[in-house]
KETI-403259 format. One record per residue (C-alpha): z, x, y; residue in one letter. Coordinates in steps of 0.1 Angstrom, whole numbers. Each point is the difference from the previous one (the first is absolute). Example, Ala and Ser with C-alpha at 12.3 -4.5 7.8 and 13.67 -1.06 7.14 Angstrom:
BEGIN
((78 123 -45) 'a')
((-7 14 34) 's')
END
This chain:
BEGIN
((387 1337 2072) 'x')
((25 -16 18) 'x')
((-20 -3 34) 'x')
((32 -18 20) 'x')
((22 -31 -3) 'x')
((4 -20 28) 'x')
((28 17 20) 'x')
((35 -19 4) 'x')
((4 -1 39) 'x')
((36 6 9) 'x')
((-6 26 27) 'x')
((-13 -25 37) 'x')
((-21 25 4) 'x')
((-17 -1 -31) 'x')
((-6 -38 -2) 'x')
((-22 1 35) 'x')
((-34 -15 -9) 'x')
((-16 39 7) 'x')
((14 17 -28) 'x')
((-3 -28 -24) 'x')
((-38 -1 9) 'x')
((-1 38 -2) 'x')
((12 -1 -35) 'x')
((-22 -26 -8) 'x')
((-30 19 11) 'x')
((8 30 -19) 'x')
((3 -19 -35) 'x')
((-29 -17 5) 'x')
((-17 32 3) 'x')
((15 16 -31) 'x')
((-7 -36 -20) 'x')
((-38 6 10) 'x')
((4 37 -13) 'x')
((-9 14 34) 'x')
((32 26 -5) 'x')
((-18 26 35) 'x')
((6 -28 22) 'x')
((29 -15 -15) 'x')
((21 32 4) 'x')
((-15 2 35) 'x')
((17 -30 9) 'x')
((31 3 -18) 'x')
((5 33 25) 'x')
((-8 -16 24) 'x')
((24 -25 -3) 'x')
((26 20 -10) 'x')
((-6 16 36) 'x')
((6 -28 16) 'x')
((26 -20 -20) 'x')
((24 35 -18) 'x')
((9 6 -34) 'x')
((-12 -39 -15) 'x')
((7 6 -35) 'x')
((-27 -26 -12) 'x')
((-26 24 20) 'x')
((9 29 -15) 'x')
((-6 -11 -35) 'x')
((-33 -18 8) 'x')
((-4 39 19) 'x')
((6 16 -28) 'x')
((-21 -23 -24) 'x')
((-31 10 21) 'x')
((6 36 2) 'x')
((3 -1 -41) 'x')
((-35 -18 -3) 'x')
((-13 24 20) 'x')
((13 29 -20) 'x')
((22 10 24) 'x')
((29 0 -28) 'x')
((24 24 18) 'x')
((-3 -14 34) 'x')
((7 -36 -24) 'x')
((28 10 -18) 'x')
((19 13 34) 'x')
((-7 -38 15) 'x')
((7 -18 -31) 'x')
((34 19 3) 'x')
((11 -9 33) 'x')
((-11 -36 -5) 'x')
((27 -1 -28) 'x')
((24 17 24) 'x')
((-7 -23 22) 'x')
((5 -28 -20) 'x')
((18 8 -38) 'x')
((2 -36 -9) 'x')
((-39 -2 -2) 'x')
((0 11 -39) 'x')
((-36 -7 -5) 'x')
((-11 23 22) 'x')
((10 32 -21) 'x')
((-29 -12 -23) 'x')
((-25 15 28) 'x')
((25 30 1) 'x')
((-6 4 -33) 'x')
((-34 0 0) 'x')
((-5 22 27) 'x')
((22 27 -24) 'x')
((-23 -3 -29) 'x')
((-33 10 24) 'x')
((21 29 10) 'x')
((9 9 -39) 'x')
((37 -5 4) 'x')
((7 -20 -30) 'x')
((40 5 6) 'x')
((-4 -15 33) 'x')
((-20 -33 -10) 'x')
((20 -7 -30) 'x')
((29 2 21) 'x')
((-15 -26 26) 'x')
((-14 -21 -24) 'x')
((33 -5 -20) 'x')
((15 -10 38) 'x')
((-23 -28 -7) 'x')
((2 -13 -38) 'x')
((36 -1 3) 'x')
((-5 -29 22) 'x')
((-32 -16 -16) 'x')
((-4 16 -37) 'x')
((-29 -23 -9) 'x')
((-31 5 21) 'x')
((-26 14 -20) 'x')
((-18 17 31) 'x')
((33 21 11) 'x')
((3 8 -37) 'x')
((-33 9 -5) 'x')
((3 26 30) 'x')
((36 11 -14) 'x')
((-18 5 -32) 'x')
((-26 24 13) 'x')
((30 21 18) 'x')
((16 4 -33) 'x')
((-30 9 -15) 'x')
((-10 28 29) 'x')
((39 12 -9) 'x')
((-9 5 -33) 'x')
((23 -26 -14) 'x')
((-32 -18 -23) 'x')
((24 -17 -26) 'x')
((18 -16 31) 'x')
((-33 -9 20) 'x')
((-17 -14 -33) 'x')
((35 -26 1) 'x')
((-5 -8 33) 'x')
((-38 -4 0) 'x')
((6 -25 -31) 'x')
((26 -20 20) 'x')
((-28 -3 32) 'x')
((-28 -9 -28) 'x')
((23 -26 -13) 'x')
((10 -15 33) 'x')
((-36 -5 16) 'x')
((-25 0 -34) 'x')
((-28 -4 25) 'x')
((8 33 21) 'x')
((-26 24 -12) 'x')
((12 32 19) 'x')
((36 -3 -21) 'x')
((-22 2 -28) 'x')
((-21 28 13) 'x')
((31 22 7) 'x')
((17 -10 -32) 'x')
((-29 14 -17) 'x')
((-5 31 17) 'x')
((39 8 -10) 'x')
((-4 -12 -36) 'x')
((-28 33 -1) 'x')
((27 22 13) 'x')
((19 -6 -33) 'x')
((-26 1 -20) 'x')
((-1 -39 -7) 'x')
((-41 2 -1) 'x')
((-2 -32 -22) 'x')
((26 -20 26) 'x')
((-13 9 30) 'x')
((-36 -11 -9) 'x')
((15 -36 -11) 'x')
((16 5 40) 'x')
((-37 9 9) 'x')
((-12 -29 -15) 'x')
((20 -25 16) 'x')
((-5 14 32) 'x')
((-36 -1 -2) 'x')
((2 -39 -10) 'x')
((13 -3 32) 'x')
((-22 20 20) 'x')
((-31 4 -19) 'x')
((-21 19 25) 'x')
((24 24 11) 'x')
((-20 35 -3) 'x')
((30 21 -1) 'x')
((19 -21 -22) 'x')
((-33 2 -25) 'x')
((-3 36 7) 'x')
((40 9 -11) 'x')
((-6 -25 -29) 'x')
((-28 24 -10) 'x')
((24 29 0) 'x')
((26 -18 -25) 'x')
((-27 -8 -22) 'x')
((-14 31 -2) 'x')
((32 20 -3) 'x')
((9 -23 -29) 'x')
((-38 11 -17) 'x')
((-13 -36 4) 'x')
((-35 17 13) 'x')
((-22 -34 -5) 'x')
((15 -21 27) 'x')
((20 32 16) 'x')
((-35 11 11) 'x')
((-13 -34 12) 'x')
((31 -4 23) 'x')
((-7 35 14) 'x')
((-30 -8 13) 'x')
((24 -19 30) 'x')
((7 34 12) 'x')
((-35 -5 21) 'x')
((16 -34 20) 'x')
((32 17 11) 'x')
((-2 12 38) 'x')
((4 35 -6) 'x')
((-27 3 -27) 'x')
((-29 16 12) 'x')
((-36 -10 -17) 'x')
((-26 25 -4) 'x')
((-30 -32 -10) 'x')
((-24 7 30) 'x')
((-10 -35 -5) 'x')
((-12 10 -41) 'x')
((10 -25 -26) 'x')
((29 14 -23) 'x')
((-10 6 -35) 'x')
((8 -29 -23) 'x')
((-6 17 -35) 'x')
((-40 -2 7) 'x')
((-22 20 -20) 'x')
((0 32 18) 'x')
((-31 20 -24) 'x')
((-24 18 25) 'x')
((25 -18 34) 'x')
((14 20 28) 'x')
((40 -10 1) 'x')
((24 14 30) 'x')
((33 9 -11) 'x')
((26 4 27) 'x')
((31 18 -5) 'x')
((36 -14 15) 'x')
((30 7 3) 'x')
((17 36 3) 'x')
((-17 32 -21) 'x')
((21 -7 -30) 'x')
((-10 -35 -3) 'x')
((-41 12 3) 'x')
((3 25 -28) 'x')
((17 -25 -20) 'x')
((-23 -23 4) 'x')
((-32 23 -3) 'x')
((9 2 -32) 'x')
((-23 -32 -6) 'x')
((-28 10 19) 'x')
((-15 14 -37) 'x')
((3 -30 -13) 'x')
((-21 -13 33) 'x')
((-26 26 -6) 'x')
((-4 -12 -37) 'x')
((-8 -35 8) 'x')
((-37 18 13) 'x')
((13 -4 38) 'x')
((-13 21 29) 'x')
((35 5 16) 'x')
((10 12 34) 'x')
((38 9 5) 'x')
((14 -2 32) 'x')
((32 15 -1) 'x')
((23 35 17) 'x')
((-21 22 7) 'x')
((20 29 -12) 'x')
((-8 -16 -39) 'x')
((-35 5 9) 'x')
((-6 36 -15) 'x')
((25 -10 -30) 'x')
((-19 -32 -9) 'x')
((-32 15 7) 'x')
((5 28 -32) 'x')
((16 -24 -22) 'x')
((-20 -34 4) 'x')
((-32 17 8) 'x')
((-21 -31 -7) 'x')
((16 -18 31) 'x')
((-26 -6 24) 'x')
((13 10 30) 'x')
((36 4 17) 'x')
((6 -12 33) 'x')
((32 -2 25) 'x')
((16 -33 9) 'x')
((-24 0 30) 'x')
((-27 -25 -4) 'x')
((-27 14 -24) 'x')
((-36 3 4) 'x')
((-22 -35 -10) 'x')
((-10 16 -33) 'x')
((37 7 -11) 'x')
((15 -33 9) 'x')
((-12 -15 -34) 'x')
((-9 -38 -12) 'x')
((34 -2 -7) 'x')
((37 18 7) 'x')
((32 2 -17) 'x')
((33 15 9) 'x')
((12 26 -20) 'x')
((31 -22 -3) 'x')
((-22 -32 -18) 'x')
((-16 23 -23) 'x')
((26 -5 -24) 'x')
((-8 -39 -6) 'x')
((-30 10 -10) 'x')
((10 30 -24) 'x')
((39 1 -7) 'x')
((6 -40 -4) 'x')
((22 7 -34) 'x')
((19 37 -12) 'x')
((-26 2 -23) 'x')
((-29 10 21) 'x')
((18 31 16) 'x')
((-13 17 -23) 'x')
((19 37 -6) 'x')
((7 6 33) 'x')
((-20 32 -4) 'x')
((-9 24 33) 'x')
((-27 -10 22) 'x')
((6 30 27) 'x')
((-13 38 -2) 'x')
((8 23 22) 'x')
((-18 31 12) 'x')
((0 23 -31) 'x')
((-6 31 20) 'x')
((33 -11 24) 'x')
((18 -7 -27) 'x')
((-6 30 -22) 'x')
((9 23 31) 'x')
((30 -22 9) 'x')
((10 0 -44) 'x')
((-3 46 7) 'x')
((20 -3 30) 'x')
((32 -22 -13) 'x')
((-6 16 -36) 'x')
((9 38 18) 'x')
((29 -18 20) 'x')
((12 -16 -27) 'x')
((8 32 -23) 'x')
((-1 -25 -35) 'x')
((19 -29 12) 'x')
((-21 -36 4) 'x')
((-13 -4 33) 'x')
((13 -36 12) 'x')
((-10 -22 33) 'x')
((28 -18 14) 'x')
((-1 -28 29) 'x')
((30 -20 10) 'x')
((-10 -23 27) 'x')
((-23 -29 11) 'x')
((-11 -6 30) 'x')
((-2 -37 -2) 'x')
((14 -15 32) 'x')
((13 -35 -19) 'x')
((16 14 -25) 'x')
((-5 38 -8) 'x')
((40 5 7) 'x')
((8 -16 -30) 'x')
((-23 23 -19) 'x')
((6 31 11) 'x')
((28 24 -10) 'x')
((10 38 18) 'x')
((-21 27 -11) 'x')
((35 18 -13) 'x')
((8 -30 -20) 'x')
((-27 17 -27) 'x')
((22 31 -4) 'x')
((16 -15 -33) 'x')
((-37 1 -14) 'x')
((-4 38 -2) 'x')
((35 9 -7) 'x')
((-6 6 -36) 'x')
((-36 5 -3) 'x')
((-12 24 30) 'x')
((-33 -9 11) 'x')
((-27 11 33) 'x')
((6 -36 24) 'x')
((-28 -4 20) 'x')
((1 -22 30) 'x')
((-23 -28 -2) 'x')
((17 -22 29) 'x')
((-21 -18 29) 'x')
((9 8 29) 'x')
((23 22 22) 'x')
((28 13 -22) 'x')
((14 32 10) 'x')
((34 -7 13) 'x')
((2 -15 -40) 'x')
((-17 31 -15) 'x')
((26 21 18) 'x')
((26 -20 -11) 'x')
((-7 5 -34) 'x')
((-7 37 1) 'x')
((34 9 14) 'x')
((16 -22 -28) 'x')
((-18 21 -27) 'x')
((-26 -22 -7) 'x')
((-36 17 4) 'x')
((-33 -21 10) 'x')
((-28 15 4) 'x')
((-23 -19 29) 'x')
((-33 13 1) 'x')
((-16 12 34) 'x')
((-33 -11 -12) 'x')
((4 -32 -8) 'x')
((3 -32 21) 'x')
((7 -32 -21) 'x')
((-5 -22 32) 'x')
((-31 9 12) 'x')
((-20 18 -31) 'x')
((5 -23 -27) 'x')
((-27 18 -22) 'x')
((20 31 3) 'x')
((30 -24 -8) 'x')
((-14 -7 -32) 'x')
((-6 40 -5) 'x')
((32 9 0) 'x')
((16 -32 -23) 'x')
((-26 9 -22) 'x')
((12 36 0) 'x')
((33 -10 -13) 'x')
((19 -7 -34) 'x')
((15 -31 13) 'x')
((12 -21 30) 'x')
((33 -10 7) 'x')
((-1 -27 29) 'x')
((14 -31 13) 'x')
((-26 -33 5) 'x')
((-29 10 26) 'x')
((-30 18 2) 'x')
((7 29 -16) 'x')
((2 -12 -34) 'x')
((-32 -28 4) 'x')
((-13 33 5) 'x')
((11 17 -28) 'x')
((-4 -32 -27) 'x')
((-37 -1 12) 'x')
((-2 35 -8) 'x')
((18 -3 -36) 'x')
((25 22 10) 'x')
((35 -1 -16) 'x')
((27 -15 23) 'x')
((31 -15 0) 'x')
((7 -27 24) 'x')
((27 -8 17) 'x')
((4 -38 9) 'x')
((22 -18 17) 'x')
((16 -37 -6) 'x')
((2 -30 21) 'x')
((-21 9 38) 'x')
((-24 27 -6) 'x')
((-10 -11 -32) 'x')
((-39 -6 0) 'x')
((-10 -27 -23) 'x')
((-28 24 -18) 'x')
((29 17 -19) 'x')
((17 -35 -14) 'x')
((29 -1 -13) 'x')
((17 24 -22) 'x')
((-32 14 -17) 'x')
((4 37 -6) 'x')
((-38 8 2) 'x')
((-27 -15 24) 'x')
((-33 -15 -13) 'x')
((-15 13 31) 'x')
((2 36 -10) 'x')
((12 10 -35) 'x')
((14 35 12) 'x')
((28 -13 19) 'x')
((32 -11 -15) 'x')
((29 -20 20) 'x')
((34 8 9) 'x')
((22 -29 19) 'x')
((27 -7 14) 'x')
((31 -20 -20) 'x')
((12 -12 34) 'x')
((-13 -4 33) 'x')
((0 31 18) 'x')
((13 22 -27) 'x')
((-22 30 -7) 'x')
((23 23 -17) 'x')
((-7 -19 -29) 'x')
((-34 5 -1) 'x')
((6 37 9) 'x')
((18 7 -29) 'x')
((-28 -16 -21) 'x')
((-25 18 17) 'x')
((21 31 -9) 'x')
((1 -9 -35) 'x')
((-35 3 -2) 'x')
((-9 26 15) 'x')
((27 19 -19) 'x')
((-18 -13 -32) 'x')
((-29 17 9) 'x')
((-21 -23 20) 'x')
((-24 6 9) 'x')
((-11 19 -31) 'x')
((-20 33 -3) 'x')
END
């Protein structure tokens, strides 16, 4: 950021030896990244000496490091009133729009400043991820280039450039761009960790699962080792091994889908994972030792060695060939789910009982992968079927919404898919098939062997687990792929969901 220029003086009472120390004071504060004091002083001064334009700025730099991006932006503007012919700063403007998601806005203030100096890498490297949070990838992935080509030895250029080459699909370029950024900055965890991603997106599983492993050095990672070695492909025959789940639900089902494959090494294996899995994993891997919470287990379960669920798949899935059919690994409660099967069977009066979820509830990215429950509409138009609701959550206002538009959904009073996952897996096991965007509900039903049709996004909200443009998932063989052409387009994949189902899916 453009922390402050040395002021011109033209004003007497500007040039005194005070305010020139004032200012001085402040930007040695924001050069040693101490942005609490150094906006404490820049008010302070600005109490004393009036609207200083140069304080401002340096204000409004400190208020943006300390994620005060509103309060920022407001400074950063009246600094620029203040003084117009200080082009540079709109650079900090424009940073403080992109923390605020206003893509317009930065792309607006950064373009003040490339009009006067085109060629610094680091201003297009930040004009490059404005373009991208607009949407405009083709344009970013230019601009990126030009900042890579400028300053070769920049790694974050190469970083961003990468992250927009996913966005259009470019898995091959952007891990060449991951590559040369890593050359740079070989230990950077998160670098590694997004590397990972690319890799295993593309189905490069060998080295994709090797760089995942970074995922334990970033900051936000927490590690469930309790001071036990991880397993390094030891014989495990007659060994107690501590597998930890991670990540959201979705992510532990998908991954449980290995712990067999654990268990048939010999192992004595603990799982540590959400506890509302336990009664589900305790019917359908019943030779699991025990099942535990993420709270610290007892001594006898913390095993001679652990393993994230996550790393399990460097040990078992290192090429497409050992996935093996993708066959179910779940069973749910046959007793709940033949009284569930009686119930929807008399509600349905002959037509196919189908589950449909719309929404994720990821906070990063679930937007881009969820649709409006009356988007389905189009699915039933032409082959009537009994929609059951099998969406997390609170969704009433939605359910109304789509019963006055004709569109009936049936959401079951005795079932509660947050906090009874085993009777979750009930009722998707009741069902003909699922209909569903990306999230739990169709891990769920995959795990089960349950038909389903899922509907994926492209670009942001694409998880690397369904790569890229397979129709079927080597995860779970009962699920077939739907996606979108274009980036937020899901009528699309409506119509070929409609297709489908109008073709009889799921069968009799």
């Amino acid at each position: 950021m453009a922390g402050g220029s040395r002021r011109s003086g033209s004003a007497p009472e500007r040039d005194n030896l005070a305010l020139r120390a004032a200012e001085e004071e402040v930007l040695t504060a924001l050069r040693a990244q101490n942005h609490v004091r150094a906006e404490a002083l820049a008010r302070k001064a600005i109490a004393r000496f009036g609207q200083v334009a140069e304080l401002i700025n340096m204000q409004g730099v400190a208020l943006y490091y300390m994620g005060q991006y509103e309060a920022a932006a407001a400074r950063l503007r009246r600094a620029l009133q203040l003084k117009p012919e200080a082009v540079r700063w709109a650079s900090n403007l424009g940073l403080a729009y992109t923390a605020l998601n206003r893509p317009q806005d930065a792309l607006a203030a950064f373009e003040t400043v490339l009009a006067r100096y085109p060629d610094e890498p680091e201003l297009l490297g930040n004009y490059g991820q404005a373009l991208k949070d607009a949407g405009r990838f083709e344009a970013a992935a230019e601009v990126l280039m030009r900042a890579t080509e400028l300053a070769p030895t920049q790694s974050r250029n190469f970083s961003a450039l990468a992250g927009v080459l996913l966005e259009l699909d470019e898995a091959e370029a952007a891990i060449d761009s991951y590559r040369r950024t890593i050359a740079i900055r070989p230990d950077n965890a998160v670098l590694h960790h997004n590397y990972a991603i690319a890799l295993l997106r593309q189905g490069l599983f060998d080295e994709g699962w090797r760089e995942h492993d970074w995922r334990f050095r970033t900051r936000d990672k927490e590690v469930r080792d309790y001071g036990v070695p991880p397993w390094q492909g030891e014989s495990l025959e007659g060994v107690p091994i501590r597998a930890w789940g991670e990540q959201g639900v979705g992510d532990q089902i998908l991954y449980a889908s290995m712990l067999p494959d654990l268990v048939a090494l010999g192992a004595e294996v603990h799982v540590q994972c959400d506890p509302r899995l336990h009664p589900l994993l305790r019917r359908s891997l019943p030779a699991l030792a025990s099942l535990h919470g993420f709270e610290r287990p007892p001594e006898e379960a913390l095993g001679r060695y652990q393993v994230a669920f996550g790393s399990l798949g460097g040990h078992f899935r290192r090429d497409a060939g050992r996935f093996g059919e993708g066959a179910p690994f779940l069973r749910a409660d046959p007793a709940a789910r033949a009284r569930l099967r009686a119930k929807y069977e008399r509600l349905a009066k002959g037509r196919p009982v189908l589950g449909v979820a719309w929404r994720s509830a990821n906070k990063s990215f679930g937007t881009f992968k969820s649709m409006r429950l009356t988007d389905l509409a189009p699915i039933v138009r032409d082959r009537p079927a009994f929609l059951v609701n099998l969406q997390y959550g609170d969704c009433r206002a939605e359910l109304g919404e789509a019963d006055r538009m004709g569109l009936e959904v049936y959401d079951d009073p005795e079932i509660d898919q947050m906090k009874d996952l085993d009777g979750f897996a009930s009722q998707i096991a009741a069902l003909d098939g699922v209909i569903s965007v990306s999230n739990t509900t169709v891990h769920m039903a995959g795990a089960l062997g349950v038909p389903t049709l899922v509907m994926l996004t492209r670009g942001k909200g694409i998880i690397w687990y369904w790569f890229l443009e397979r129709t079927d998932s080597p995860w779970y063989r009962s699920l077939r792929l739907f996606r979108q052409a274009e980036k937020g387009a899901w009528d699309g994949v409506i119509s070929a969901v409609a297709a489908t189902v109008r073709a009889g899916w799921p069968g009799a």
